[in-house]
Structure formats: C-alpha cells, structure tokens
N, C-alpha and C positions, 0 to 999 in steps of 0.2 A: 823559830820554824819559818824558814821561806816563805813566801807567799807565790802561788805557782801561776795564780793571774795573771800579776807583774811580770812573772817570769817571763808567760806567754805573750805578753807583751809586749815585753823588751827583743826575744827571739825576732820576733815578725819586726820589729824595726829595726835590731840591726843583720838581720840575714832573710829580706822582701825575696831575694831568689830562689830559696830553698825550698822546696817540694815538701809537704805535710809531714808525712812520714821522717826527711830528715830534720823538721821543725821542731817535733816530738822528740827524738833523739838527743837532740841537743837539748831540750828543757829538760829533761829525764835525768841527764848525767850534768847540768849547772845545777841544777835541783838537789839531786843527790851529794855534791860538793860543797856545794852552798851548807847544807845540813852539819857535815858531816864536821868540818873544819869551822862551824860558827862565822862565817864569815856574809858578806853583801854579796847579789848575786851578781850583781852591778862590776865585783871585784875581780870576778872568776875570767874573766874575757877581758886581753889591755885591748883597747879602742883601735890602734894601729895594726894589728894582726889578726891572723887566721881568716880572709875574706870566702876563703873556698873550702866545700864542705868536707872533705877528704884529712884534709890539715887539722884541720876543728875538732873533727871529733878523735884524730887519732892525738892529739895535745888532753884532750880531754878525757879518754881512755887511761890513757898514761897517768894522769892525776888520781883520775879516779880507781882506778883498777890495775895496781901498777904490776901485778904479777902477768896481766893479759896480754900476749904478744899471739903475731898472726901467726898462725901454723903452729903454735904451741898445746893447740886440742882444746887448750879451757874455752868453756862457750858461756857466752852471758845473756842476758836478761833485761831487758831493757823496755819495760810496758807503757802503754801510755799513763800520762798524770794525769789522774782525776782523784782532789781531795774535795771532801765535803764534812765541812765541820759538823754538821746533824749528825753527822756517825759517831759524832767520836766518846769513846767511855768517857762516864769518869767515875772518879775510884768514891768511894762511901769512907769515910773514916774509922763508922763504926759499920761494922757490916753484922745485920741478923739476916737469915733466911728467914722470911717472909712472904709466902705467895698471895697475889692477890686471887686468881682466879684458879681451880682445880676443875679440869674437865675429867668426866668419866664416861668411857664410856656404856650403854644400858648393858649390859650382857654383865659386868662385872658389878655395877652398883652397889650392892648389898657386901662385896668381898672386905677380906680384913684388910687389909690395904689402904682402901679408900673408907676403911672406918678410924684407921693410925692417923690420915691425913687430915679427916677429919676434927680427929681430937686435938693433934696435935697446932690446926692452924683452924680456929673454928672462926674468924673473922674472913676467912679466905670463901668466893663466892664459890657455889657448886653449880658445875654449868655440865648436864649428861647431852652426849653426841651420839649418834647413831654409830661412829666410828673414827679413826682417824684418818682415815687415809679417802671417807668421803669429807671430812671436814677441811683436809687441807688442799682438796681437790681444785681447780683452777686458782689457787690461791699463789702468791709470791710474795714472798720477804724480804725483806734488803738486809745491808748490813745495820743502818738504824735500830731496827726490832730487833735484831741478834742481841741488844746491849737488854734489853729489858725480858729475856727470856728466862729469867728468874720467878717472872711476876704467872707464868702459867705452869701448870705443873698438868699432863696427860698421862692420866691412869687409862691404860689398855690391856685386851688379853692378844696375847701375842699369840698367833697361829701357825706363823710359819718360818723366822726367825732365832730358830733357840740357840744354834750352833753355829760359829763358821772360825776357818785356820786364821790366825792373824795374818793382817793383811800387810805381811812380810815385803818388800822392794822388790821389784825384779833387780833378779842378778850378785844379793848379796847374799850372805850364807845367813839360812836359818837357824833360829834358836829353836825350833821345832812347837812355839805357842800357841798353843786354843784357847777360843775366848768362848765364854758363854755369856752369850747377846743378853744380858740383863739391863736393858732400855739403854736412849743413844740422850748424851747433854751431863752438862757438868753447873753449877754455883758456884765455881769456881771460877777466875779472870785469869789463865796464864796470855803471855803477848803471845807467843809462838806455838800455844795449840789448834793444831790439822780438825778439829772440831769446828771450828768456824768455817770451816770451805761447806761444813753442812746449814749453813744459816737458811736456804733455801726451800728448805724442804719441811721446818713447820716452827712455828717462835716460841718455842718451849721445851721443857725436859718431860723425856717420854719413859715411862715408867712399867714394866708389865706387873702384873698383879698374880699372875698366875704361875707359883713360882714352881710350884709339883709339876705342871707341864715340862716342864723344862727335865726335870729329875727322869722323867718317864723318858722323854725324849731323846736322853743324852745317851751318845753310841757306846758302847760294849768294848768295844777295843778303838785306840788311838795306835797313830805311826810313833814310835821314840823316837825320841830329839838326839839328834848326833851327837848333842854336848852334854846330856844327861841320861841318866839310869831307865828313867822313868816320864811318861807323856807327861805334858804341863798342860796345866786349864785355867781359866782365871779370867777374872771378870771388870778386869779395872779397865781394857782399852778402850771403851767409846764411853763409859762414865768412869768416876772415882768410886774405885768399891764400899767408902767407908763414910762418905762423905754424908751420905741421909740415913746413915745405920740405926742412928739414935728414934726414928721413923720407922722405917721399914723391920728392922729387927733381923735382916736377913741374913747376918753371921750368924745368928744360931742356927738357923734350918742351915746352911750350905755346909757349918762345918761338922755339925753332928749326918747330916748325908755322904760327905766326901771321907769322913772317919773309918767308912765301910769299902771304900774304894781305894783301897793300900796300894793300888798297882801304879795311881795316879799320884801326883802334887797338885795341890790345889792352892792357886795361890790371889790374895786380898794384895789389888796397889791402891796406895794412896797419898793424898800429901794433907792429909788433916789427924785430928788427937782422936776420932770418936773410935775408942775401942774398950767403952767399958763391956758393952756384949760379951767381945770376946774372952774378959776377964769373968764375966759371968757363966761360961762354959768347960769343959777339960778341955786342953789342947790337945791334939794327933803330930805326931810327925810326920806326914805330910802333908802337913796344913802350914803356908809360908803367909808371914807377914812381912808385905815390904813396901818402903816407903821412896818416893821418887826425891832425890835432895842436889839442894843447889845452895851456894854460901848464901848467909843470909844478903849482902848485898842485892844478889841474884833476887830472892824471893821479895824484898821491898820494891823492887824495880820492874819485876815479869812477875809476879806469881800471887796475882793477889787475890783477898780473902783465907788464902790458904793457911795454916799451920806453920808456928817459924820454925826456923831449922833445931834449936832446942828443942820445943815443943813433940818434932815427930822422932828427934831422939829418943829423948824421954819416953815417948811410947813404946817407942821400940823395944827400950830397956825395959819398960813395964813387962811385954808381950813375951818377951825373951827372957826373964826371969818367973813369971806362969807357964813356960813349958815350953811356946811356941819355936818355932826357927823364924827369922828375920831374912830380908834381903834388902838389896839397896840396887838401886836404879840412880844412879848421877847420868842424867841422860833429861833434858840435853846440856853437854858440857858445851857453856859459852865463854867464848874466848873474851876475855876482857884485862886493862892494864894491870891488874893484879891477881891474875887467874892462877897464876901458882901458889902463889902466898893463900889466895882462898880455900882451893879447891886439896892442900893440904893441909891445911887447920881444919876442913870439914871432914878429913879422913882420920884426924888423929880426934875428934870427938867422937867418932863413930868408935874405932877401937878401944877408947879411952874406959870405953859405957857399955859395949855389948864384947860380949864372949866369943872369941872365934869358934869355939866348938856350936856357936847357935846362929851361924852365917850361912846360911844356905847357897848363895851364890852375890856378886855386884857385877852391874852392866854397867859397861861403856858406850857412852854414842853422843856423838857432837852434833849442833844445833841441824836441825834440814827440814823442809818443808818443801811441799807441794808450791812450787811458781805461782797459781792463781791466788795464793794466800800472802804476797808478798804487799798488794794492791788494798787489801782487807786491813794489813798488821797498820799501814800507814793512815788508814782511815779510821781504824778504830784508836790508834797509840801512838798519833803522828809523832811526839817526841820521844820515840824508842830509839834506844841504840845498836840494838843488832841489826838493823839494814846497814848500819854506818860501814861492817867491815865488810872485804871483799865475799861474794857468795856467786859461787859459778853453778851451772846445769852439771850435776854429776853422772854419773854411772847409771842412775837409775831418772836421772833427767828433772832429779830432785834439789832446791838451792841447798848448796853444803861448802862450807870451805876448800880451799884448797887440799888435794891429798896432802899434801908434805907438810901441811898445818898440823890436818887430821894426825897422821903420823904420830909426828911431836907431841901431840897433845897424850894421844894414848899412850904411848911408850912410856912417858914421864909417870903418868897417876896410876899405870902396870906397877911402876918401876918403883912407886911410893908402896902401895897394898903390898905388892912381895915383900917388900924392905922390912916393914910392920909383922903383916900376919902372912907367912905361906900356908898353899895349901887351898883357900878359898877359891873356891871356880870363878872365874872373872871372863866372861865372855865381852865381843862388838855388839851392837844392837845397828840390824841393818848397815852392814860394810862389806864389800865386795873381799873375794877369796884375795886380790892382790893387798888390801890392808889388813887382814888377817895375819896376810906371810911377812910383813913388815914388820906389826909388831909381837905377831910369834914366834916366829921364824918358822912357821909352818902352818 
C-alpha cells in the first residue's frame, strides 16, 4: 500500500510550481498507479520528463485510465487523498455477533423484541434513551465508529418510516421494488456496500420493534412492476432480511401476514444460512427466498462475515425443497482476471442444486457506487482491489464501468442462464434503457 505522505511529499518537490488542486491530482492518479500495478511511486514519474502540468497528467491518465480520451463523454473522478489508518477494518477470524451495548428506547421497553435481545445477549449492557433521533442529536460519527457499529444495537418504535419505493437510480429502468423500512445497518463487512455512506447519522444497527405497525400501515394497492405480474415488497435493502432472524423471529410474522396478500410477492434477501424459521413454517407462493451470490473468491475478499457461496446454496436447496421459490441476485458482478471461469462455475452450482421450476427470477448488475464512498472503501479496505479497475461517473453519476465492459459482461452470464435453464426472468439491476437494448435487444 503506498504511503500517500511520501507521495505528498515527493509531488511538492518535484512539481514546487503546481497550484494545490493540480498537486492533489497528480498524488491521486501516482497513488492510484502505484497501488494498482505494485510498484514504487518513486517509479511512476522518469526524472527527466513531464515538467509541465498538462503533459503530466494527460501521461498519467493514459496509464491509469486508459480507456479515457478527451471528448469521449467518460468523466472521472478524482478526490482528494486522505487515508487514516485509525479507520481501517479489520477482519475477526472468528466472527460471533455479539453486542456490547443495546439501547432501548422507554416507549418500547417492555416490548418482545428487546426481551429476544435480551435473552439472547444477556452480557450486553441495557442503556433506555428518550429516543433516537434525540440521542444522536448534535452528534457525528466518522468512519472509525462505523467499524465498531456492531457493538450497539438500537431498539426503536418507528413512527413514520414504514414504507418507501427502492431507491432505484435516476435514469435507469425500474424493477418496479418496495421496501419495507425494517430498521437501516447490517453485521455484515461487504467492501462495496452504499450503507457506509450512512456512517454519519448514528454508530449502530437500528432496529424497530413494532413490527404490527408496519402491517397496519402498509398501502392497499402498489404500482406493478413492468417486468413482473405482480408488485414486489421486501425488506433486505437497508438490512439483511435473515441475518438476526434467529433473534427477531420476523419470518414467521412477515410470512404468515404476506400469505394473505396473494396480489403481492414478498420477498427475504440475504447472504447468511439463518433460515431455520422459515423451515419452521408453510411456505406461500409468493413468498421468494433469495440470496445475493458472488464466487467464493469474491466473498473471502469483499464479503465478510457472510455465509459462503455453498452454504447459501445449500439453503436455498433447503428453502426450495420445503415449498419456497428462490431467487438469485449476482449483483454486484465484479469484474476480475478470472471472472468467467468464476462467475460460471457459480451458475452451474446454482442449477446443479435448485430446480428451475422454483427460480423465481436472477438479477444482473455490475459493481457501482455512490462517488463519496469511493474515499470510505480506501479507508476502511485500503488493500481492496476493485478501485484498481477503471470506474467512470455513469448515467446516473454513479462509479460504474465502462458501458461496453458492462455490456460484455451481461450478455456473456445472459448468454450462460439461457444456455442452462430458459425461461427464468433475468432482469438489469439499475441500467439505463440503452443497456437494456444491448443486451436484449429491446
């Protein structure tokens, strides 16, 4: 890992004439090079060349970003460097959940919830708050406390948050998803989850308690999804649906309530095993289990704590042989030197082990993120590899690959699932109608 000190160091004495902003620029993309290719940053710049800033960095562009040319639309990204080792994770070898502190707030106290929490972690202190939202009040987090946000767990009654449309991209075609706001934070380590840009707003997993509100609250009629029969609901986007199941118990109330709501699919994501609940219920046909998968390389490298790629197989096979229907989410597909070899050996375990008549649909979507999370990934994960490849401002002004990557990438693991099973619904996740028409041809 570079050291960005030095870097800054080095810039300022050999480029004394360069203005701040083209100072940064230039340690930003030797930094980024230096990483990317293993090399000295000392190596990146020969001694006799590039004195003027123009040259510099269009040499260093070029290295670094070599698909980027002027007037070719791609736009980049280029933020100041500021790394602080105080931020940075690091991984547990053995990982239990374990919280040390449980705030409650007084209004729910006495509720089941925080008597599960309770039982279940009776060494964990119990701290009651008037609220959360006066607790976390002139308050601010860094990314440091984001790494220990394990250690608090916030029981709340939710009052005005039950509902809201996934928070779909401008500009790219919806999958038509609703979420039901069942508390925001994950126990989980992925590099690349958009949940860290919330580190800010309180150092903990926030839980509500009051799960009937939500039931009473939920609208009567939803919009249909262009690409399906029937509205979608589900509860895995700002947590893992399954992930404190074994705690909360909330598969059984959500699927025995949605049992009665045939008009709907309701569907559980996740990337862990805890589904004996659901084993402990009858399944409905429109109740989908599905689980988010990435080759195991993928999951030792980005995805930790999680469930391995057998393991949420296996469940799946479980869930899917008790009744359920399955889905599969490969999203985000990361492009890496052996991404085809992986990413179909991960497809032909899937069909190997579950039944196409109990696939309910798989989504497609390559790596992307929010820009301000590009600055987070390197402080929390500075020897990750997904910065290393090129990642431009997209369509929706989100870092994504190149389209004509993107492209490639979907056509090919289309081109794999038809090959196998036709017939399965295989939608984008967040792609503009022109990748759509590329690789549907409509």
């Amino acid at each position: 890992m570079p050291d960005f000190r030095k870097i800054e160091e080095y810039v300022k004495y050999r480029f004394p004439s360069f203005g701040i902003n083209k100072k940064r620029e230039v340690m930003r993309l030797i930094f980024e090079i230096a990483k990317r290719d293993n090399l000295p940053f000392t190596e990146i710049i020969p001694d006799t060349e590039y004195k003027d800033y123009r040259s510099l960095k269009s040499n260093l562009l070029k290295r670094r970003y070599p698909s980027f040319r002027s007037g070719n639309g791609l736009k980049l990204y280029l933020p100041d460097l500021e790394l602080d080792a105080r931020n940075r994770f690091k991984s547990q070898r053995s990982f239990k959940f374990l919280p040390k502190n449980i705030y409650v707030e007084r209004e729910i106290k006495n509720s089941y919830l925080v008597q599960r929490f309770k039982e279940f972690f009776p060494s964990a202190k119990i701290i009651e708050i008037d609220s959360l939202k006066d607790y976390v009040k002139d308050k601010k987090f860094d990314i440091g406390e984001y790494n220990y946000r394990r250690d608090n767990i916030f029981i709340i009654r939710e009052r005005y948050d039950f509902f809201k449309r996934c928070p779909c991209t401008k500009k790219s075609v919806s999958c038509g998803y609703n979420v039901l706001n069942l508390g925001v934070g994950c126990i989980y380590d992925c590099v690349y989850c958009y949940l860290q840009i919330y580190l800010k707003n309180t150092p903990g997993i926030v839980i509500p308690a009051n799960l009937n509100d939500f039931f009473k609250k939920l609208p009567r009629n939803f919009v249909n999804s262009p690409l399906f029969r029937k509205p979608r609901l589900g509860n895995g986007e700002f947590s893992d649906s399954l992930a404190l199941d074994d705690v909360t118990k909330w598969s059984l109330d959500l699927v025995s309530f949605f049992r009665e709501r045939k008009e709907l699919l309701f569907e559980f994501k996740t990337k862990s095993k805890n589904i004996d609940n659901l084993l402990d219920i009858k399944p409905a046909n429109n109740i989908i289990i599905s689980w988010s998968l990435n080759p195991q390389s993928i999951i030792d490298s980005l995805e930790f704590y999680t469930a391995s790629l057998k393991e949420r197989i296996a469940s799946a096979k479980f869930c899917a042989e008790h009744g359920y229907r399955v889905g599969f989410h490969l999203d985000p597909l990361i492009y890496h030197k052996n991404w085809e070899d992986d990413y179909r050996g991960l497809l032909n375990l899937i069909f190997k082990n579950i039944s196409k008549d109990k696939v309910a649909w798989i989504s497609l979507g390559t790596l992307r993120f929010n820009p301000q999370l590009k600055k987070i990934i390197e402080n929390r994960f500075p020897d990750n590899k997904i910065l290393d490849e090129e990642l431009f401002l997209g369509f929706d002004n989100k870092l994504r690959y190149h389209h004509k990557l993107r492209i490639m990438i979907y056509k090919k693991v289309y081109s794999w699932i038809k090959k196998r099973k036709r017939g399965i619904p295989v939608y984008l996740c967040m792609e503009n109608r022109a990748i759509w028409k590329e690789v549907y041809g409509s």
